[in-house]
Every structure is written in C-alpha cells, then in structure tokens.
N, C-alpha and C positions, 0 to 999 in steps of 0.2 A: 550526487547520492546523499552527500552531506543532508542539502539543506531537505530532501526529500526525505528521510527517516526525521527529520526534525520537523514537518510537516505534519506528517502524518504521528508522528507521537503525540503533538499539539492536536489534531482529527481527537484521536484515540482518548486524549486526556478530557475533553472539553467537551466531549460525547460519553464525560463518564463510564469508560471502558475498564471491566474489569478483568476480561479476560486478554492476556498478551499477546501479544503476532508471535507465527511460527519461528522455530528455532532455526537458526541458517543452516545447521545439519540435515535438517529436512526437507530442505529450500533445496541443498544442491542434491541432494538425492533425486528430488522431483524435474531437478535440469537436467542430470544423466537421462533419467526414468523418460525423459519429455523423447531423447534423439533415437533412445533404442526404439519406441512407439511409433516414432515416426520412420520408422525403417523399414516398421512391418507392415505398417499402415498404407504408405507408399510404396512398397515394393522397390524400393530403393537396389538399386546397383552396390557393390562393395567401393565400386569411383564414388559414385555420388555419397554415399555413405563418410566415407573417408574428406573427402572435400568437405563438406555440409562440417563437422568434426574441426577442420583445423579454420576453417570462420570462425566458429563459435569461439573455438579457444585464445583465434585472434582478436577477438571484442573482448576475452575475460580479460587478456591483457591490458586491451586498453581502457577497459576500466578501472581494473586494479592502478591503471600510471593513475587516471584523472583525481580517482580516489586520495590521491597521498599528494596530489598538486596544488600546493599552498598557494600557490600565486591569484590561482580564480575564484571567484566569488560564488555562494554557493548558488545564486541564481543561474550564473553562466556554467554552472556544474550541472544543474538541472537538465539545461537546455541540452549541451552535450550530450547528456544519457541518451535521453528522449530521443536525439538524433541519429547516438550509436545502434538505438536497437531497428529504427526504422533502417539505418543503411545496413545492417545484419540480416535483418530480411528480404529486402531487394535481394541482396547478395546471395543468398538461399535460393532466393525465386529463381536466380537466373540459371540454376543450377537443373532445376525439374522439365521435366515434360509439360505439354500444355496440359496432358492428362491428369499428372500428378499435382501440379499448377491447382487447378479446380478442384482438388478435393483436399488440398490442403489448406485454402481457406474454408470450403466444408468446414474443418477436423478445427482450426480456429474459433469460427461460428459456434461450435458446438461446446467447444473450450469455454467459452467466452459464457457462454449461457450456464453453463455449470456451476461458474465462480459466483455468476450473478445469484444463483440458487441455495449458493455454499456461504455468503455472506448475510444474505436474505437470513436463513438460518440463524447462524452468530449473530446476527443484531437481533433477534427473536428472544436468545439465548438471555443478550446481555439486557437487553431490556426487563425481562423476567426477573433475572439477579438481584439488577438496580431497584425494582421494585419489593424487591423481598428483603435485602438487606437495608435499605432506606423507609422501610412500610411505607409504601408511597399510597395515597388510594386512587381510584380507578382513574379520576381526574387527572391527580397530579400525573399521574403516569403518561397518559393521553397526552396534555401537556408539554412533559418532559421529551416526548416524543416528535411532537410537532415541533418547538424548538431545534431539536439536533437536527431534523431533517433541513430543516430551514438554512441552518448554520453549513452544513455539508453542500448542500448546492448553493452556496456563497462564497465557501471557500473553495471548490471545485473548479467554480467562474473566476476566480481570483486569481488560481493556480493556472489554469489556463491559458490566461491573459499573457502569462510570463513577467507579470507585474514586478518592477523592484523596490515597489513602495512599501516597505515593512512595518509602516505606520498605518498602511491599509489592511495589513493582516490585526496587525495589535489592535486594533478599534471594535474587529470583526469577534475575535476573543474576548474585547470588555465587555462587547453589548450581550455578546453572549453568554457571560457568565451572570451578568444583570440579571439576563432571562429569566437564568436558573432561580436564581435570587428571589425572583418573585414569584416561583412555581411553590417552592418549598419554606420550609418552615424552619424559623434559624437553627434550632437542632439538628434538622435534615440538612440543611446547606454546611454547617459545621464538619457534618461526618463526611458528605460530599468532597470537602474540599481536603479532609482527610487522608478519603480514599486517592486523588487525585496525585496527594503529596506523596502518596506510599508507589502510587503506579510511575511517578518519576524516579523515586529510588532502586526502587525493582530495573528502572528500563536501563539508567547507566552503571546496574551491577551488570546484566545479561549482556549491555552494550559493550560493557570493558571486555568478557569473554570471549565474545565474537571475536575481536578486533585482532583480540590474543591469538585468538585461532586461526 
C-alpha cells in the first residue's frame, strides 16, 4: 500500500495535479455504503449478509498487519494487496447464487464504468485549472495534455509489470518532466514546479493525519 500511494502521488504530481485524492473518511464511508448496496442489490440472505461482512473485515485485518510489515518491500507490498483483494472476491463469489453471481459482476461492470466517467471528469477539471492558473494557450495545453497521457500509460505498463527496477520508474519521471520543460515557458515551468512542491507538502500534512487516524 506503501509503495502504491507513493505511486500514485508521483501519477498525481507529474500530471500536475491540483486537486487532491479523496479523504480516507470518505473512502471508508463509501466501503460501508458499497456492503449495505450490495445487500439490497442482491437480495442478500441475513447468512450471507453477515458472512460477506466478516471477509471483508478479515482482509481489513490483514491489511492493516501488511501495512505496518517493515520487513517487505514496498513492491512485494503491492503485490500482496493486489492479491488480497482478488482472494476477497473469489471468497465473496463463493458465497452467492449463480443468480446473484451474474449480477454482481453486472453491478461491477457498471461500477467500473462510472469511475471511468468520474475521472474522465477530474482530468477535465484539472486540466482547465492547469490551464487557467499556468495561462497556458491552446497549444501548450493540447501539448500538456498529450504528454501526461503518454506518461500514464507508461507508467500503468510499468506498474503492471510488477517491475522492481526503480531506476525504470526515475527515468520515466525525468523524461517526463523534460517534456514539461519544453512545452512551457521558464516562468510557466517555475510556477509548475512550484505548484508540484506545495502538492508534496500538502500530501504528507493530510498523510501524517490519516495515519494518526
């Protein structure tokens, strides 16, 4: 999980992201909000109900342990996640009807396509921002924009891979920010990297909070 919010802050920073990821307040609300949906959705049994419940609570566990396990690397940390949540599902599925089975990836599919819709959006967002707070003109924008995409499905392939060459990620960030470099204008790359140092600042004040919580 470690190296996974260190991932994706590094996404976020290097995609000139101004606005921040959700609050984990909101995150576990929307994990309670997910079981009771799914309850109603599926017509769930009060057994299965209750079952389905003490899975889930037995992955929080074991991610909370992997979480605080200093011994592993944050690649092999990754991996684990990734792992955990796939055998948490299995372990859900075996639990359903064939009925419920089928309509629960439905309800998935549909999940799935929403967030695609809900991001789509926030990159809209932030690109606008970037543009308005940077005066970027139409070009550089355009530009700016072909870059990140570029750099996202690089580092997506990368991430993928389960690569633990971190010299393949740091490369991927230089050229990247090269990019940048030559989109904008050194006053624009100035404030750029401004903004970039201030969205680090921000991320391990709200990081230290979390952690506390």
């Amino acid at each position: 999980m470690i190296m996974k919010k260190s991932l994706m802050l590094a996404i976020v920073m290097m995609t000139s992201t101004i606005i921040f990821a959700q609050h984990a307040k909101n995150s576990h609300k929307g994990h309670t909000d997910r079981f009771e949906k799914m309850k109603t959705d599926l017509a769930l049994t009060d057994a299965q109900y209750a079952s389905i419940k003490s899975i889930d609570q037995k992955y929080v566990n074991k991610r909370e342990a992997l979480k605080g396990d200093t011994s592993q690397t944050r690649e092999a940390k990754g991996t684990a996640f990734r792992t955990m949540r796939t055998d948490e599902e299995n372990e859900i599925a075996a639990l359903l009807t064939p009925e419920q089975k089928t309509k629960w990836d439905q309800l998935k599919t549909a999940r799935g396509e929403k967030q695609k819709e809900h991001f789509q959006k926030i990159s809209e967002q932030r690109e606008a921002k970037l543009k308005s707070t940077l005066n970027l003109s139409d070009d550089q924008s355009q530009k700016m924009k072909t870059v990140n995409q570029q750099f996202m499905e690089k580092f997506s392939a990368l991430r993928k891979s389960d690569t633990k060459d971190k010299a393949a990620f740091e490369k991927l960030k230089t050229d990247h920010e090269a990019a940048i470099k030559g989109i904008l204008t050194p006053e624009q790359f100035q404030k750029w990297t401004a903004m970039r140092a201030d969205l680090r600042k921000r991320h391990g004040h709200e990081h230290g909070h979390t952690q506390k919580g």
